[in-house]
FIVO-514880 format. One record per residue (C-alpha): x, y, z; residue number from 0; residue in one letter. Coordinates in pm, whole numbers, always signed. Layout:
> X,Y,Z,NUM,a
...
This chain:
> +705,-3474,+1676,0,x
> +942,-3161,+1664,1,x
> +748,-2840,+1839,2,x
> +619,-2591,+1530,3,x
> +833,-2331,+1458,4,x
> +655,-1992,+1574,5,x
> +666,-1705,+1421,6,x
> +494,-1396,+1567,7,x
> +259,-1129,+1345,8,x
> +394,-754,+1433,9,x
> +96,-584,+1437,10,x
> +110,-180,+1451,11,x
> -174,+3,+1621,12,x
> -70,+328,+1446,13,x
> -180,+229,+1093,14,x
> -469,+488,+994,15,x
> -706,+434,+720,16,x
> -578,+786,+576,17,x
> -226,+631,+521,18,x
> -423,+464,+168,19,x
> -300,+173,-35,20,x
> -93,+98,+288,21,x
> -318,+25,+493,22,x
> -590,-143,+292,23,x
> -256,-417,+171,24,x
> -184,-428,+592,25,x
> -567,-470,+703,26,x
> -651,-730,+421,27,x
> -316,-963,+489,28,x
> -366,-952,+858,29,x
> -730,-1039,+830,30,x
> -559,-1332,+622,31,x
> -337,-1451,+808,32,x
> -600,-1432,+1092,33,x
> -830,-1657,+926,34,x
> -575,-1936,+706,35,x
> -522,-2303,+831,36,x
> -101,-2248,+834,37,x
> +111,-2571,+779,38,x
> +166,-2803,+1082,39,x
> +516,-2711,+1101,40,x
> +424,-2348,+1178,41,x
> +293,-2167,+1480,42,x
> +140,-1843,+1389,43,x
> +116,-1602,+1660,44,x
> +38,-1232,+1682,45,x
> +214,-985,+1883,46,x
> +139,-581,+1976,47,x
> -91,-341,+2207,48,x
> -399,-449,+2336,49,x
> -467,-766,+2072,50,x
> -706,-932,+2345,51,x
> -979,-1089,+2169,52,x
> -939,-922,+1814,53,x
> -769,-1263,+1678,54,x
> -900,-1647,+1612,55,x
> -521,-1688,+1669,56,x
> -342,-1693,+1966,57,x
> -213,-1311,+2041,58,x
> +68,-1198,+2307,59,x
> -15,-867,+2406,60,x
> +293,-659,+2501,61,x
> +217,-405,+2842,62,x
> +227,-65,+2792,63,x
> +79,+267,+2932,64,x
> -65,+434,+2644,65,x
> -80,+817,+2637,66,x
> -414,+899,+2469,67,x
> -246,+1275,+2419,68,x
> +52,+1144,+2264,69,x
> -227,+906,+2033,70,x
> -381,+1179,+1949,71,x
> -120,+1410,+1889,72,x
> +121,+1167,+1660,73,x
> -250,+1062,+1466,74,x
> -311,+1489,+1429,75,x
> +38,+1578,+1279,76,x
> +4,+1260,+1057,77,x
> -331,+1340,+869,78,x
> -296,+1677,+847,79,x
> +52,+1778,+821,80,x
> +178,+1416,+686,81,x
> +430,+1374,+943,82,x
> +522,+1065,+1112,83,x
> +588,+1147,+1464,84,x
> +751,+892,+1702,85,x
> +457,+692,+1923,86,x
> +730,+790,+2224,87,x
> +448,+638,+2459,88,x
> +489,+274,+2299,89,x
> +837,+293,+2156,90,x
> +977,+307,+2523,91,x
> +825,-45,+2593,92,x
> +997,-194,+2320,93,x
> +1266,-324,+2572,94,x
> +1024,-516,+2739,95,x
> +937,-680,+2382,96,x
> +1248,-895,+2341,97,x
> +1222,-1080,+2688,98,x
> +869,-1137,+2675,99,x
> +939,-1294,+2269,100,x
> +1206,-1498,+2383,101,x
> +976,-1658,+2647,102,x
> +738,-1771,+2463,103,x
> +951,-1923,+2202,104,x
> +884,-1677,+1919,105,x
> +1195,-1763,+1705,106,x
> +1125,-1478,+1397,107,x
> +876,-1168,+1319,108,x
> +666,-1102,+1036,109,x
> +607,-774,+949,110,x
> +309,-701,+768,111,x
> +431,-366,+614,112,x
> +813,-194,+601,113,x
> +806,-40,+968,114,x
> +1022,-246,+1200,115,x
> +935,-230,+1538,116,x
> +1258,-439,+1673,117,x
> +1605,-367,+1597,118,x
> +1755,-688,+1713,119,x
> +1521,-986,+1690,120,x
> +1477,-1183,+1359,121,x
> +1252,-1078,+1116,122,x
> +1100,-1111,+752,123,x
> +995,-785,+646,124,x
> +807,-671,+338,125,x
> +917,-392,+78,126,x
> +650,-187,-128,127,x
> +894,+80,-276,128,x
> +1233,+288,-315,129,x
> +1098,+584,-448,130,x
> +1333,+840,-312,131,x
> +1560,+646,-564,132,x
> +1343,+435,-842,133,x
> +1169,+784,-921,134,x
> +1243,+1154,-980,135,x
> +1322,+1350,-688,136,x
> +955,+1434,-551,137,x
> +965,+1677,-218,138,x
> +797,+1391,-16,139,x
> +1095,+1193,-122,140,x
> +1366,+1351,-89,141,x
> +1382,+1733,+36,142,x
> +1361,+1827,+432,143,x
> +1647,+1545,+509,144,x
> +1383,+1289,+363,145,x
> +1596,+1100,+153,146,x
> +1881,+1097,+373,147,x
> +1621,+977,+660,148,x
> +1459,+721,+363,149,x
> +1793,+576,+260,150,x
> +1915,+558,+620,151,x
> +1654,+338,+726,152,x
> +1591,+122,+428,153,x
> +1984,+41,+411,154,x
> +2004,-74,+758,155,x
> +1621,-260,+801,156,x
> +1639,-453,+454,157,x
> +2031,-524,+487,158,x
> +1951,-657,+825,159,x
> +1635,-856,+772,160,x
> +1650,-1280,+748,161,x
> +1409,-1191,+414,162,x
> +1289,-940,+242,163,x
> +952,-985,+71,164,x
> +876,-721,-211,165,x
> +568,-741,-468,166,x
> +697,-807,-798,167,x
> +1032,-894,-1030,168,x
> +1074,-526,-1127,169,x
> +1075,-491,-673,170,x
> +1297,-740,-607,171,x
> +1523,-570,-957,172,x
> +1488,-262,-732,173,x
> +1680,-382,-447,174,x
> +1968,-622,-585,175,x
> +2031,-242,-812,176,x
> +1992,+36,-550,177,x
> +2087,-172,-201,178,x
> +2226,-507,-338,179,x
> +2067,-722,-155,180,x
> +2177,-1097,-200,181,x
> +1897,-1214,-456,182,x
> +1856,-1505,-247,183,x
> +1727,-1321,+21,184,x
> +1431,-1202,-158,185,x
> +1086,-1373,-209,186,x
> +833,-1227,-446,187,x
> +489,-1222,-281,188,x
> +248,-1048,-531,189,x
> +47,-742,-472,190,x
> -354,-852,-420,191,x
> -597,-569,-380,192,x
> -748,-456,-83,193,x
> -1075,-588,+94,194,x
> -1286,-358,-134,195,x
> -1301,-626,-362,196,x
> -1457,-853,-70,197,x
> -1837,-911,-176,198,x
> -1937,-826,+242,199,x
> -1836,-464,+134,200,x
> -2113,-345,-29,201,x
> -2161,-45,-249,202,x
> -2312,+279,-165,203,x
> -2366,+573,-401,204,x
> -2174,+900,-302,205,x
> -2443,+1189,-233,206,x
> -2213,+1425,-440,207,x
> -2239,+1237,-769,208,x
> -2545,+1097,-960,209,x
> -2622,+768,-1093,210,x
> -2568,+916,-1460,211,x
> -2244,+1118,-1412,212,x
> -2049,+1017,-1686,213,x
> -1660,+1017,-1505,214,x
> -1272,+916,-1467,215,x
> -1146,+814,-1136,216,x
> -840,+843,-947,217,x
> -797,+721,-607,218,x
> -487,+879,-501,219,x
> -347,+1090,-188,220,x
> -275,+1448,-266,221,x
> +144,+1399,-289,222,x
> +293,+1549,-553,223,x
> +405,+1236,-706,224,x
> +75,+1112,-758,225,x
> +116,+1350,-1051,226,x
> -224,+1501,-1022,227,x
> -75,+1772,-1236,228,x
> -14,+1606,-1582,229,x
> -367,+1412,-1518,230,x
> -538,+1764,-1494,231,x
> -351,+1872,-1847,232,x
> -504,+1579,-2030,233,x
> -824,+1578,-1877,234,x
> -859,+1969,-1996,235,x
> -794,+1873,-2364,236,x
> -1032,+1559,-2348,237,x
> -1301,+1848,-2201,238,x
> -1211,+2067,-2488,239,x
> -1355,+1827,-2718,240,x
> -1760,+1955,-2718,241,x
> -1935,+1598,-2635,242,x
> -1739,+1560,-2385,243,x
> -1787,+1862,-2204,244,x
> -2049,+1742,-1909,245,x
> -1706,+1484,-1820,246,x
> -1612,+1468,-1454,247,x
> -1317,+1417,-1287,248,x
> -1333,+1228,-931,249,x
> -1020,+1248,-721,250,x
> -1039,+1127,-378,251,x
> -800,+1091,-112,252,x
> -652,+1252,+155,253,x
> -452,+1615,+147,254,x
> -89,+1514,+194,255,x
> +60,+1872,+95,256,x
> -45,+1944,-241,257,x
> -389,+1967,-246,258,x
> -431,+2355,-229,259,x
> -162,+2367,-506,260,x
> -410,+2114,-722,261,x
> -702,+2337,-658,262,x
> -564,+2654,-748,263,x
> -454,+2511,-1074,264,x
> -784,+2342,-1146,265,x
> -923,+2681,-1073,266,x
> -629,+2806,-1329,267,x
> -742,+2555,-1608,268,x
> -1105,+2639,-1599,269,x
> -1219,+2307,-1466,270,x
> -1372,+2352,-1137,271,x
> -1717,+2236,-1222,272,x
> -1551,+1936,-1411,273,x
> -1327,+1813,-1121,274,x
> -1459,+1636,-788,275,x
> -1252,+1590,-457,276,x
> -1402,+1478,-195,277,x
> -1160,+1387,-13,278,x
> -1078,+1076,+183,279,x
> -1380,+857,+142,280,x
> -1529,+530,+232,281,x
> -1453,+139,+123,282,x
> -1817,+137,-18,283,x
> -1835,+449,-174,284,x
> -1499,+364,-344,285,x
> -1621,+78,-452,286,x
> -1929,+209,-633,287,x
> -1739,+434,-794,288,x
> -1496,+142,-939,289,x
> -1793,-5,-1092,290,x
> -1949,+265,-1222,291,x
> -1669,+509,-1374,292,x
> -1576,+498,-1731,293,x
> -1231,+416,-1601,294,x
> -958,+440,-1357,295,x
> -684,+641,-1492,296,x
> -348,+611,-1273,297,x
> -49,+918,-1368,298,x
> +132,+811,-1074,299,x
> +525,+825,-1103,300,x
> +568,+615,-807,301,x
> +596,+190,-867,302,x
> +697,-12,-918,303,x
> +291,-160,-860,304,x
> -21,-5,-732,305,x
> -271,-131,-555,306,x
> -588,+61,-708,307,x
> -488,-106,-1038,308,x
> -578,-484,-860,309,x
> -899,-328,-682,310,x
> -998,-174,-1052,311,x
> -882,-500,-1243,312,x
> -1064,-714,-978,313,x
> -1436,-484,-978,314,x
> -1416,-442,-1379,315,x
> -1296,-90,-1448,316,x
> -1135,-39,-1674,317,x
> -773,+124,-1690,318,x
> -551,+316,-1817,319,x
> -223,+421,-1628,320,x
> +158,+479,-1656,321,x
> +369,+308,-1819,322,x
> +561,+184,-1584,323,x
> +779,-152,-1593,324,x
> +597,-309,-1286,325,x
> +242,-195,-1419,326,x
> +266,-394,-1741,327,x
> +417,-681,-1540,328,x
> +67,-668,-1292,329,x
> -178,-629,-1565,330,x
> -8,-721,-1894,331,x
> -241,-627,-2214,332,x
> -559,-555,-1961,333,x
> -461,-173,-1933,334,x
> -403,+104,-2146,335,x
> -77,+250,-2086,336,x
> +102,+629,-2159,337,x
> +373,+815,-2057,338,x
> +282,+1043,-1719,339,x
> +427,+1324,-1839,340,x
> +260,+1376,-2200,341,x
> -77,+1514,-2153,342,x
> -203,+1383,-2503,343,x
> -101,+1056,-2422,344,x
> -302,+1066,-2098,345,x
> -585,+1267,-2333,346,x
> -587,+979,-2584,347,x
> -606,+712,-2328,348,x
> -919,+914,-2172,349,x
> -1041,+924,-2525,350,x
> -1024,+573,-2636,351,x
> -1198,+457,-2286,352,x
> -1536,+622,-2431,353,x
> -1508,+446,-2762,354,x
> -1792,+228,-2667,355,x
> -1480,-80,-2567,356,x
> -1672,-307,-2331,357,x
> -1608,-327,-1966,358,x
> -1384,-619,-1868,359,x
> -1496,-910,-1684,360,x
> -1400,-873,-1279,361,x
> -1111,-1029,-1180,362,x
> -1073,-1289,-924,363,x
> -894,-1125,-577,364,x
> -585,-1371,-555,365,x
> -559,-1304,-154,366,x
> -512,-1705,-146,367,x
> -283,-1772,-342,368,x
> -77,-1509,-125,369,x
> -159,-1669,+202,370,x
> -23,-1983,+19,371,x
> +347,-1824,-148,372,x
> +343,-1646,+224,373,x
> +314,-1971,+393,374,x
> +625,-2085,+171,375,x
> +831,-1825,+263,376,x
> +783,-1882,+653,377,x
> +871,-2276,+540,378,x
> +1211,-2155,+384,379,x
> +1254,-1939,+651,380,x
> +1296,-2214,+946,381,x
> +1614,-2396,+797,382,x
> +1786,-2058,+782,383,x
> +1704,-1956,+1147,384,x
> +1738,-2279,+1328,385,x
> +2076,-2254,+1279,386,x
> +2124,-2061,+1603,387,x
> +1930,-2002,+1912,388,x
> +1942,-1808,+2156,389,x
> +2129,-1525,+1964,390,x
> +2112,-1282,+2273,391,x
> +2443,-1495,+2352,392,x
> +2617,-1506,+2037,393,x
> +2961,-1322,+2049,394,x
């Protein structure tokens, strides 16, 4: 019997809760992956920083010295200032990665989110967005040498990768247009929602809200194109209309720039006893307030799919959200769907969610049939690298 093919699990020890959607998608597939029976023909191993005894699987732990100032520091600038400094105390052990790879037979990477940790050892990687191109040009995008530093990277890790996974058609339309990738290359492995949907996390009432608040929710960091903004606009005509005065807003999430800028004009539009922001909050709180808002409404310019709109499909809120191409293709005719930049259209959308329409049934959470179209991909994936071996002495 021919050896399984192994393929290690790149785990990151930087990922924060704070980051959002991108770390609930990275937390919920490794806990996945942790836990599914893979194929025969596969070895699934899991590489990084201290992993002893957080996996059922079997986990190569790279050797490092950690600086807990340089931790602390890089996790500091990150939720506060939303920078992404360089973990300078890890990166430098990366040359110590390859070798140790190499000896235990590791023949490609997975990488559980778009942040490649090796430059030259085989990998499948995964590609949520290209919003410094797919969407207007957002100062998180593209100002400060941000797209130039955006389109740098993305050009060189998804040219270079074995596969590129991405979440949708609309994605994988996405990269043959802006980067033209070889279509072949890419494998569609859908978007499931986080493990907020998972029936161990319970729910637990916010103190700051009562049971018979009548409220929208968005769960969305505070980046400008989160469009916060236009959401605000409708929301202020919808409170213009006298029954529907006693209305809240809840926007949670972390401050990624914007925030005092959202405040202000809350402040501006007359709506600061309407509008709620607590801030980043927990998985159960979250969760209660899925079930119990009159709906999830989602401005956001960024796609092409959002998470929130699976965790909302999958608890029974309802939704309404923008019109983009890779929304409709995730929830087809379950959502309400507007333009982000008309207010009345976001108004209307608000309005027609109180019209006494009944809450739809929860969805199933399809983290599976993921596991399953993931397992696929790795099985495609061995025919392609088998075809050389040790590549450290290719010419």
């Amino acid at each position: 019997m021919k050896k399984p093919f192994k393929i290690g699990i790149w785990i990151n020890e930087d990922d924060l809760p704070e980051i959002g959607g991108g770390f609930s998608y990275t937390d919920r597939l490794i806990k996945g992956i942790n836990l599914k029976e893979f194929d025969e023909r596969l070895k699934i191993v899991f590489i990084g920083f201290n992993l002893k005894g957080k996996f059922n699987k079997e986990a190569i732990s790279i050797p490092f010295n950690e600086s807990y100032f340089q931790k602390k520091k890089v996790n500091f600038y990150h939720k506060f200032f939303s920078l992404n400094l360089e973990r300078k105390d890890i990166s430098k052990n990366y040359l110590n990665a390859i070798s140790l790879l190499k000896s235990n037979d590791i023949q490609l990477i997975f990488y559980t989110n778009p942040y490649i940790a090796l430059n030259n050892f085989p990998y499948i990687c995964i590609n949520w967005d290209l919003g410094h191109k797919s969407t207007f040009s957002f100062p998180e995008l593209t100002m400060n040498g941000e797209f130039i530093k955006r389109d740098t990277y993305f050009n060189k890790v998804l040219n270079e990768a074995l596969i590129v996974c991405c979440e949708s058609d609309k994605g994988k339309e996405e990269l043959t247009t802006y980067f033209n990738i070889n279509p072949d290359r890419i494998r569609i492995l859908p978007m499931f929602p986080g493990r907020i949907v998972d029936p161990e996390i319970e729910m637990l009432k916010p103190e700051w809200i009562t049971s018979d608040t009548l409220f929208f929710l968005y769960p969305a960091q505070f980046w400008s194109h989160k469009n916060h903004y236009n959401l605000i606009n409708g929301f202020k005509l919808f409170c213009a209309i006298s029954k529907y005065t006693k209305y809240k807003l809840v926007l949670t999430g972390s401050d990624k720039g914007n925030l005092n800028y959202i405040k202000n004009f809350i402040t501006e539009s007359g709506l600061e006893h309407n509008i709620i922001i607590p801030g980043f909050i927990k998985n159960e709180e979250l969760k209660w307030l899925y079930k119990n808002a009159e709906g999830l409404v989602f401005p956001s310019f960024l796609g092409p799919t959002n998470m929130p709109l699976l965790e909302a499909l999958s608890l029974g809120c309802p939704i309404a959200c923008s019109n983009l191409t890779g929304h409709a293709e995730l929830l087809g005719s379950t959502a309400l769907y507007f333009d982000p930049t008309n207010e009345f259209e976001i108004f209307n959308a608000m309005l027609s969610m109180t019209k006494g329409k009944k809450k739809p049934s929860p969805g199933k959470s399809n983290i599976d049939q993921e596991l399953q179209i993931l397992e696929s991909i790795f099985i495609d994936s061995i025919p392609i690298r088998k075809t050389w071996g040790q590549f450290d002495k290719i010419k």
